[in-house]
Each structure stands twice: as structure tokens, then as C-alpha cells.
VMD Tcl script that builds the backbone (N, CA, C; Angstrom):
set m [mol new atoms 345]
animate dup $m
set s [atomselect $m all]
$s set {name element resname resid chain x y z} {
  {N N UNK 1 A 31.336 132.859 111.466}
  {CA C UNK 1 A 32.720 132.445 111.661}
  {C C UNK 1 A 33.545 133.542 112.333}
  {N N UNK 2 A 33.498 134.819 112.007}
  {CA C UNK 2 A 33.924 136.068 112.601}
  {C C UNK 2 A 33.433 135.749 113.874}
  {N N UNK 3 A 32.234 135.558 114.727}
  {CA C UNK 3 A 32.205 135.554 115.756}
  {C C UNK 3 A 33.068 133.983 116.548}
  {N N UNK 4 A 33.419 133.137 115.833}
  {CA C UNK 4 A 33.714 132.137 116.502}
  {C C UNK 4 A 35.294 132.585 116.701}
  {N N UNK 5 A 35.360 133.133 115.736}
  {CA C UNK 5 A 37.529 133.488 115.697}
  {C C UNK 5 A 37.832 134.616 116.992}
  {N N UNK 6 A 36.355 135.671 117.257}
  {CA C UNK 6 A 37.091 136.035 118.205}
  {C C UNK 6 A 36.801 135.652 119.623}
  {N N UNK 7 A 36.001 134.640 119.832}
  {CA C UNK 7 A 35.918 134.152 121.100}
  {C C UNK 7 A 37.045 132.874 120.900}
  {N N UNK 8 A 37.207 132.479 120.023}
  {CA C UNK 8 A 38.689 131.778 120.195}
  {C C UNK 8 A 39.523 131.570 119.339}
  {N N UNK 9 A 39.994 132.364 119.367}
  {CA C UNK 9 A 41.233 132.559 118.621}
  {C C UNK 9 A 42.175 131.705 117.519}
  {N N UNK 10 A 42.412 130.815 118.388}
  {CA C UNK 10 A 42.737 129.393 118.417}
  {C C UNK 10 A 42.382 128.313 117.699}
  {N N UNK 11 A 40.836 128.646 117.036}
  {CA C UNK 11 A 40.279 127.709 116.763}
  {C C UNK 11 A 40.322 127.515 115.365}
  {N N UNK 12 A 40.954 126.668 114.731}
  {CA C UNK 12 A 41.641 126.556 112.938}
  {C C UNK 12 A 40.744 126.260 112.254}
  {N N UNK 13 A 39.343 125.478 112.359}
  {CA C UNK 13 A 38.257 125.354 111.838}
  {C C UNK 13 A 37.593 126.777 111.587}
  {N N UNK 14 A 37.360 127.754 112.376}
  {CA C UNK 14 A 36.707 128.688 112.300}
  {C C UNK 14 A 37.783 129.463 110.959}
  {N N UNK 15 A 38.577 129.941 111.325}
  {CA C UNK 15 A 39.695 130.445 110.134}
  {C C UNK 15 A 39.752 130.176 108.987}
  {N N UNK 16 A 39.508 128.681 109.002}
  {CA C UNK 16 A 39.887 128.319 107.208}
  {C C UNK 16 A 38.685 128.515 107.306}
  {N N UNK 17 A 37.134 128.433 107.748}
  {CA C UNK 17 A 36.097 128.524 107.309}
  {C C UNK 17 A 36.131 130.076 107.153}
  {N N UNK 18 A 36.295 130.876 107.556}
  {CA C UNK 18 A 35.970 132.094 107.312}
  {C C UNK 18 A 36.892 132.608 106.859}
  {N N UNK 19 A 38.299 132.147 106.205}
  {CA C UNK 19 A 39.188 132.763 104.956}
  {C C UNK 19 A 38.584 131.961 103.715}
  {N N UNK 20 A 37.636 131.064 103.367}
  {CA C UNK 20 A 37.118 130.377 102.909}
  {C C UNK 20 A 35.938 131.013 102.115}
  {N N UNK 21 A 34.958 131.423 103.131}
  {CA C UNK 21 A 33.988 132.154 103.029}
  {C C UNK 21 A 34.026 133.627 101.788}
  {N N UNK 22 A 35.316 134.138 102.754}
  {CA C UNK 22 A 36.108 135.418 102.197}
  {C C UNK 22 A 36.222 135.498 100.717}
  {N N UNK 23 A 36.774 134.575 100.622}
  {CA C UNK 23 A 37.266 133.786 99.337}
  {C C UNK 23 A 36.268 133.870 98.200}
  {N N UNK 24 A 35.407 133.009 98.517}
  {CA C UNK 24 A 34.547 132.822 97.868}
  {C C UNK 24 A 33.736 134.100 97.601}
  {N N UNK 25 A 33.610 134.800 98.472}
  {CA C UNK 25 A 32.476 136.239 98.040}
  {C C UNK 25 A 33.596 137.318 97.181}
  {N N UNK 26 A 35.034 136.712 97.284}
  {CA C UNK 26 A 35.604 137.746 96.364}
  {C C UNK 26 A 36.223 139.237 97.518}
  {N N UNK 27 A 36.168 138.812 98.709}
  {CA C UNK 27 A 36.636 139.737 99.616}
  {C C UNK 27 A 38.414 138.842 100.016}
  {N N UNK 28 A 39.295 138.887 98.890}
  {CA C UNK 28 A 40.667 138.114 98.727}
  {C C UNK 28 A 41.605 139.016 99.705}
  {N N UNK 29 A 41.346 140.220 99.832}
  {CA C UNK 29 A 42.295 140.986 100.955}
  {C C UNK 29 A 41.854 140.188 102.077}
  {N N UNK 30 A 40.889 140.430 102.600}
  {CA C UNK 30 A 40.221 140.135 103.972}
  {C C UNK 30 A 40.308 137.967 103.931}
  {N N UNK 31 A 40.490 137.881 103.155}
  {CA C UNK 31 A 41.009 136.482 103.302}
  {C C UNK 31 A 42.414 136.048 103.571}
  {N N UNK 32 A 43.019 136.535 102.860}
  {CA C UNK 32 A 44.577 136.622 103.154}
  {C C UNK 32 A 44.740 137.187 104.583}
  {N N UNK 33 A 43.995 138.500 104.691}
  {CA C UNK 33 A 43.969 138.322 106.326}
  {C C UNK 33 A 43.526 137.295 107.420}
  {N N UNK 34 A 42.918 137.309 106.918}
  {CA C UNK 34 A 42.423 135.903 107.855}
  {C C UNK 34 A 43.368 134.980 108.012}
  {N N UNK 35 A 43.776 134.187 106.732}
  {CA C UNK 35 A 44.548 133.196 106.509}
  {C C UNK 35 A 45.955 133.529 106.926}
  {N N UNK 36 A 46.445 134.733 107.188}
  {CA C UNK 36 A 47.934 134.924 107.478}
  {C C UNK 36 A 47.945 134.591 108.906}
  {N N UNK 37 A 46.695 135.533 109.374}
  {CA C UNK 37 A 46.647 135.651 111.212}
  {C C UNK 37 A 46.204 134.531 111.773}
  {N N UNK 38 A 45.525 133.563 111.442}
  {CA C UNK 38 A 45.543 132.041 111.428}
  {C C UNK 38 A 47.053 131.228 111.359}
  {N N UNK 39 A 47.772 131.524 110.711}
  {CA C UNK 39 A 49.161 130.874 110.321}
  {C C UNK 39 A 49.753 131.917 111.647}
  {N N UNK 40 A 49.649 132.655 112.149}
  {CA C UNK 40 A 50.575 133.075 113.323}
  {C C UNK 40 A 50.319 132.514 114.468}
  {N N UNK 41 A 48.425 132.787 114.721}
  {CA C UNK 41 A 48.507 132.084 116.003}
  {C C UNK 41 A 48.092 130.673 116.597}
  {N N UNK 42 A 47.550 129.865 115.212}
  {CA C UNK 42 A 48.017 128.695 115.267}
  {C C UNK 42 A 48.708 127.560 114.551}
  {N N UNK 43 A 49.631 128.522 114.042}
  {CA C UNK 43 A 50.983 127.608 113.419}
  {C C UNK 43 A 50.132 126.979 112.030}
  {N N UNK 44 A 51.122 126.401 111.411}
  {CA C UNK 44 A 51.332 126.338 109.885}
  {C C UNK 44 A 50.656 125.033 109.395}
  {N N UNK 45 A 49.269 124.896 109.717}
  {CA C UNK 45 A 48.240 123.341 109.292}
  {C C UNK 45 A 48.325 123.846 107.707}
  {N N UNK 46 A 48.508 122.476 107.440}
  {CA C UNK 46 A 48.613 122.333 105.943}
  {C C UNK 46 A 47.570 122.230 104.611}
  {N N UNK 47 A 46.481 122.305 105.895}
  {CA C UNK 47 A 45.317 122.429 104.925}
  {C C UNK 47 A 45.119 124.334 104.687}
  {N N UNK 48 A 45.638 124.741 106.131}
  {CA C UNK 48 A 45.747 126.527 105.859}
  {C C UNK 48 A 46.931 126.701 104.697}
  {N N UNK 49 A 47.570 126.444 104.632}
  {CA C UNK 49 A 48.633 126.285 103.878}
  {C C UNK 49 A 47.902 126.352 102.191}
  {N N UNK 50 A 47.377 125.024 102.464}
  {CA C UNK 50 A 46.849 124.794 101.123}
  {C C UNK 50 A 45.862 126.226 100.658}
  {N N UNK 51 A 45.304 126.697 101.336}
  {CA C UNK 51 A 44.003 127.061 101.283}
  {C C UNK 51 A 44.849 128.557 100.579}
  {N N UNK 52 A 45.068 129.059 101.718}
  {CA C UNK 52 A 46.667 130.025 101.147}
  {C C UNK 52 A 46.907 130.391 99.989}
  {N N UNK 53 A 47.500 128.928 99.661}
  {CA C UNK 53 A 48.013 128.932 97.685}
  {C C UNK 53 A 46.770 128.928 96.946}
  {N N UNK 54 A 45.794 128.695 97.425}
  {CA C UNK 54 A 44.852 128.895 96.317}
  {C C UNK 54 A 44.389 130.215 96.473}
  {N N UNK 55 A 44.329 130.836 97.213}
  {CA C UNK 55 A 44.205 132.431 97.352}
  {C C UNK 55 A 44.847 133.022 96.530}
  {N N UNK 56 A 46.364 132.498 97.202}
  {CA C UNK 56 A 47.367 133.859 95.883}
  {C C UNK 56 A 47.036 133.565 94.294}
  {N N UNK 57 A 47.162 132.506 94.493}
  {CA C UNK 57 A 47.592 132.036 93.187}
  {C C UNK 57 A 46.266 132.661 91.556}
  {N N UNK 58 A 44.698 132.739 92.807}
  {CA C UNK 58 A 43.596 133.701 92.138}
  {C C UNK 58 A 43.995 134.908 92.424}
  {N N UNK 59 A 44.819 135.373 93.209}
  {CA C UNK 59 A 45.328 137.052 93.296}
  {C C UNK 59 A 46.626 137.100 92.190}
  {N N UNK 60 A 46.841 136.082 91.485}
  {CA C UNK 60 A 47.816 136.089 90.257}
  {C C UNK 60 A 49.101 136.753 91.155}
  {N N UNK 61 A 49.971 135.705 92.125}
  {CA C UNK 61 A 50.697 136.426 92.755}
  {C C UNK 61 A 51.417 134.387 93.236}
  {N N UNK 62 A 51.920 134.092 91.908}
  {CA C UNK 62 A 52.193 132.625 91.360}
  {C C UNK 62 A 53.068 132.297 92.599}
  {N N UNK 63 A 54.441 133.191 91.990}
  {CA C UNK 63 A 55.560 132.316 93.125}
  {C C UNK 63 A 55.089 132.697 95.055}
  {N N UNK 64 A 54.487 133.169 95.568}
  {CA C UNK 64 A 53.776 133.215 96.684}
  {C C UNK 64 A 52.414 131.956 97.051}
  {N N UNK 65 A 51.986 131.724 95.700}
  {CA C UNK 65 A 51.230 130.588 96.261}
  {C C UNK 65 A 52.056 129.459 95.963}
  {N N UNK 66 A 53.149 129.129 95.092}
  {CA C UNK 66 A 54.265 128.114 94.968}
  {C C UNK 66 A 54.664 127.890 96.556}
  {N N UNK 67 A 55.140 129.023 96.740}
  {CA C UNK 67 A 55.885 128.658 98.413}
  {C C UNK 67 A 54.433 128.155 99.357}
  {N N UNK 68 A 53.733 128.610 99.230}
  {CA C UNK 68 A 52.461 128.296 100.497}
  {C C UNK 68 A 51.878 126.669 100.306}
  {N N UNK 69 A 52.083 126.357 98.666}
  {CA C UNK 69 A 51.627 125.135 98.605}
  {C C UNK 69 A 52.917 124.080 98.763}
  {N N UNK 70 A 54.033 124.372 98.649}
  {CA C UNK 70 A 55.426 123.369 99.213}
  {C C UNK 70 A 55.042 123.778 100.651}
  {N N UNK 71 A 55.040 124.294 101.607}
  {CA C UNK 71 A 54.816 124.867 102.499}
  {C C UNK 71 A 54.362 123.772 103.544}
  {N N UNK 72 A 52.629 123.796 102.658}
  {CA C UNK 72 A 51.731 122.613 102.925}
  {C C UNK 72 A 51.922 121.235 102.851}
  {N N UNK 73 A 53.091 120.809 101.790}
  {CA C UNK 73 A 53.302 119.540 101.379}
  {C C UNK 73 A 54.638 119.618 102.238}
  {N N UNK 74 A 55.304 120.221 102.946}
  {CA C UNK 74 A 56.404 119.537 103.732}
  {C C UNK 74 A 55.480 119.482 105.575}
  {N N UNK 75 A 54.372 119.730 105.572}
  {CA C UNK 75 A 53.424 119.823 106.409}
  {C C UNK 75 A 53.053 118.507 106.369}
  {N N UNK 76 A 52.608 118.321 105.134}
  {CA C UNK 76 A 51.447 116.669 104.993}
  {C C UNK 76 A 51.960 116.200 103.809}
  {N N UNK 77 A 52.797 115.793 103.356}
  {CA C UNK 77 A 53.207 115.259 102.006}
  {C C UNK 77 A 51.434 114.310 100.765}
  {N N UNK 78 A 50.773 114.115 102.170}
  {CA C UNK 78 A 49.984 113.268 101.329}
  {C C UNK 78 A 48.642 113.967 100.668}
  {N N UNK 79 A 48.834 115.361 100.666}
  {CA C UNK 79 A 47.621 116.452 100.158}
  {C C UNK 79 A 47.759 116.348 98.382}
  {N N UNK 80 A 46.644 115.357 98.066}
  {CA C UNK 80 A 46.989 115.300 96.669}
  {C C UNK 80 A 46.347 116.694 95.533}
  {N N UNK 81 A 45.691 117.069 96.373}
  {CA C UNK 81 A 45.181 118.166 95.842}
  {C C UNK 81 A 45.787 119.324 96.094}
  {N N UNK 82 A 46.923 119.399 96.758}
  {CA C UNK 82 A 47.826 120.196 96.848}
  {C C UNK 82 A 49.104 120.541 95.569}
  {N N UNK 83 A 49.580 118.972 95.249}
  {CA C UNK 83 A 50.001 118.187 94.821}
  {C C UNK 83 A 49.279 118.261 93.207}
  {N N UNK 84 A 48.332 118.291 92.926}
  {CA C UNK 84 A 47.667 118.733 91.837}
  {C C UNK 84 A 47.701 120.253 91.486}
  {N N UNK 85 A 47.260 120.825 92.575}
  {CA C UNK 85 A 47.917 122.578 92.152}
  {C C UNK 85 A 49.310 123.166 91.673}
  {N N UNK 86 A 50.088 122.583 92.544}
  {CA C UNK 86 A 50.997 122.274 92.425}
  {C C UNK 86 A 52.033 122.503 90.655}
  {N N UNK 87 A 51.486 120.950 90.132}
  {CA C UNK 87 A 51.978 120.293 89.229}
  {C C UNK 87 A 51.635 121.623 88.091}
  {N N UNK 88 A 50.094 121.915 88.039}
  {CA C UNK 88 A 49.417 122.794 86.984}
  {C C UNK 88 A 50.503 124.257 87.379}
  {N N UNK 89 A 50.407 124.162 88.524}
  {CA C UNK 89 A 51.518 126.179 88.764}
  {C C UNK 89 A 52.962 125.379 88.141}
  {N N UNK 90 A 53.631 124.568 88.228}
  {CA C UNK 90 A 54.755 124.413 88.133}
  {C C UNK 90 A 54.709 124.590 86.218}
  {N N UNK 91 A 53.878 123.642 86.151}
  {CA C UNK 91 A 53.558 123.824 84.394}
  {C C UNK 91 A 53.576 125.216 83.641}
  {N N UNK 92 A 52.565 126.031 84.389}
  {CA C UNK 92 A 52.473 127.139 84.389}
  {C C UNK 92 A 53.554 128.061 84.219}
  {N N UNK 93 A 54.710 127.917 85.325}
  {CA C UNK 93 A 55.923 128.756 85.261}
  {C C UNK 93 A 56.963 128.003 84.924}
  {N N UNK 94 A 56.890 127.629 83.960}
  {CA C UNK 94 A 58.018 126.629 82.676}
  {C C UNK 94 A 58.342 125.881 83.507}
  {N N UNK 95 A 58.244 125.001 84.554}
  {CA C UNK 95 A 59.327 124.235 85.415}
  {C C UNK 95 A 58.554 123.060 85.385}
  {N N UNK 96 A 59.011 122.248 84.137}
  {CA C UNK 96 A 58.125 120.826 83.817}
  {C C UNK 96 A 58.603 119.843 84.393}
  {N N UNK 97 A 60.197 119.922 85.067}
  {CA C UNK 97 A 60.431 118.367 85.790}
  {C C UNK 97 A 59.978 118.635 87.291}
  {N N UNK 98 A 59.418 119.814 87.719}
  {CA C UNK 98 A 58.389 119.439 88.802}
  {C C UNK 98 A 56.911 119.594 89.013}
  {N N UNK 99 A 56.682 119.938 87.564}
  {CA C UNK 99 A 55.108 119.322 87.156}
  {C C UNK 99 A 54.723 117.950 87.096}
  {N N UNK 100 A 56.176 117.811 86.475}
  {CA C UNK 100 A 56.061 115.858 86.295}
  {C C UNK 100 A 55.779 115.155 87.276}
  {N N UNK 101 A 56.760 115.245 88.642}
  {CA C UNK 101 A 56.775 115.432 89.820}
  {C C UNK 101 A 55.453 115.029 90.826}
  {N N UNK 102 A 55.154 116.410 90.621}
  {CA C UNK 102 A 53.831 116.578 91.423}
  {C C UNK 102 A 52.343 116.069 90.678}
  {N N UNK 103 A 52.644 115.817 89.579}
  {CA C UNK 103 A 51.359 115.431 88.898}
  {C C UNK 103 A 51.355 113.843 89.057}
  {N N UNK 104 A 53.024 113.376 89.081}
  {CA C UNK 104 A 52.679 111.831 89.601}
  {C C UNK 104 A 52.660 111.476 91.026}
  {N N UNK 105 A 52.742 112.409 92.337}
  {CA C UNK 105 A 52.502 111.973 92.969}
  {C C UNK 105 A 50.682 111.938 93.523}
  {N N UNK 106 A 50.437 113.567 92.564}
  {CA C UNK 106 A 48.891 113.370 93.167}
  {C C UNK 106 A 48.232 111.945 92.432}
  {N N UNK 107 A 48.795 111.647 91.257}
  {CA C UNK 107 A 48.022 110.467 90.694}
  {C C UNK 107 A 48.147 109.234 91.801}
  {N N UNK 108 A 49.232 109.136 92.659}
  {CA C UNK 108 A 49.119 108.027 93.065}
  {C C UNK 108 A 48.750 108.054 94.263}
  {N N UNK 109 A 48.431 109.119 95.201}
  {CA C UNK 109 A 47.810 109.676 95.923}
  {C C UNK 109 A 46.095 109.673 95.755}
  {N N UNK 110 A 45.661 109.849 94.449}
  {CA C UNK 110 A 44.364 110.213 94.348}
  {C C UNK 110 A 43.993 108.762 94.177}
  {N N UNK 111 A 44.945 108.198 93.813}
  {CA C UNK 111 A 44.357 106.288 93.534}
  {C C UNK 111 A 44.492 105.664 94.872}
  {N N UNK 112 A 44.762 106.220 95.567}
  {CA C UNK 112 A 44.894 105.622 97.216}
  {C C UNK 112 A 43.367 105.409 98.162}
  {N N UNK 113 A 42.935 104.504 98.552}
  {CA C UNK 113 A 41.809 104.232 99.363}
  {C C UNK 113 A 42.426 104.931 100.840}
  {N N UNK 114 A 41.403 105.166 101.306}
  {CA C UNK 114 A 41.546 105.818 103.305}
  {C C UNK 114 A 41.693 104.406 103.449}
  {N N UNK 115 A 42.460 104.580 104.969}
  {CA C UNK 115 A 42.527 103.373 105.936}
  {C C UNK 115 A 41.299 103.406 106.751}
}
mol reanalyze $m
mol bondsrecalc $m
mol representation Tube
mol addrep $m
């Protein structure tokens, strides 16, 4: 994935896959890098977004993945798994009328068939 990001830059698949990657092996600096310099040079996809808040939010750095995951949902409102993180962080930091919130929209979101 490192080699695909720097022959193009551009390319948002390669990024979330390899802030992804990052992620997962526990290299969370070098993901956040990834994932920031992705959000500069190709703007604010809401699945990067998403991906984002779940970073901070395992770097225990709450109200930073709060903003990255609203972030994402004024991006794509219909990310129910966003929307599920969401609800649990809001729970998390005493703020239950937008746990309520977000926990009923992922429910009705997650009960939704694709077109």
C-alpha cells in the first residue's frame, strides 16, 4: 500500500488501506499519519473520516474521535456503523440524549436493505 500512495497520491483506497493496515499492527502514530495526509490531499471521504474516529478513539483521545466521526456523518449521514460508534462514545462521555440519537438511527439504518 506504501508503494501504491506514492505513485499516487490521490488514490483513497490505497490510504485507508494502509492507515488500516497501520492500525491493525499497532503502528497508531504512523496511521494517524497516514489518515491525516489522506484527509489533505484528497479531501474529507467519510469512510476516512470514519476510519479516523476509530483510531483516536483506541489512542483514548475521545473528544477527537467524536469530531472525526460527526465529521463523517455530515459527509454520509447513512454510515450506520459510524452511527453505532458514535452512540457507545456519546454514552461513554455522559451525553445520553445523543446516544439515544445515534443508537436509533444506526438501528434503523442497520435494518435497511441496499437498493
Amino acid at each position: 500500500y506504501e508503494r501504491a500512495v506514492a505513485s499516487d497520491p490521490v488514490h483513497l483506497d490505497a490510504h485507508i488501506n494502509l492507515g488500516r493496515l497501520l492500525h491493525e499492527t499497532g503502528r497508531l502514530a504512523d496511521a494517524e499519519r497516514v489518515y491525516r495526509n489522506a484527509i489533505a490531499v484528497c479531501g474529507s471521504d467519510p469512510v476516512l473520516l470514519y476510519n479516523l474516529g476509530v483510531l483516536l478513539e483506541d489512542m483514548d483521545r475521545k473528544n477527537e474521535a467524536m469530531e472525526a466521526y460527526e465529521r463523517a456523518l455530515h459527509r454520509d449521514p447513512r454510515l450506520a456503523d459510524c452511527h453505532y460508534n458514535l452512540a457507545l462514545l456519546c454514552e461513554e462521555l455522559n451525553k445520553p440524549k445523543q446516544a439515544i440519537r445515534h443508537m436509533a438511527q444506526y438501528r434503523r439504518l442497520a435494518g435497511t436493505k441496499p437498493d
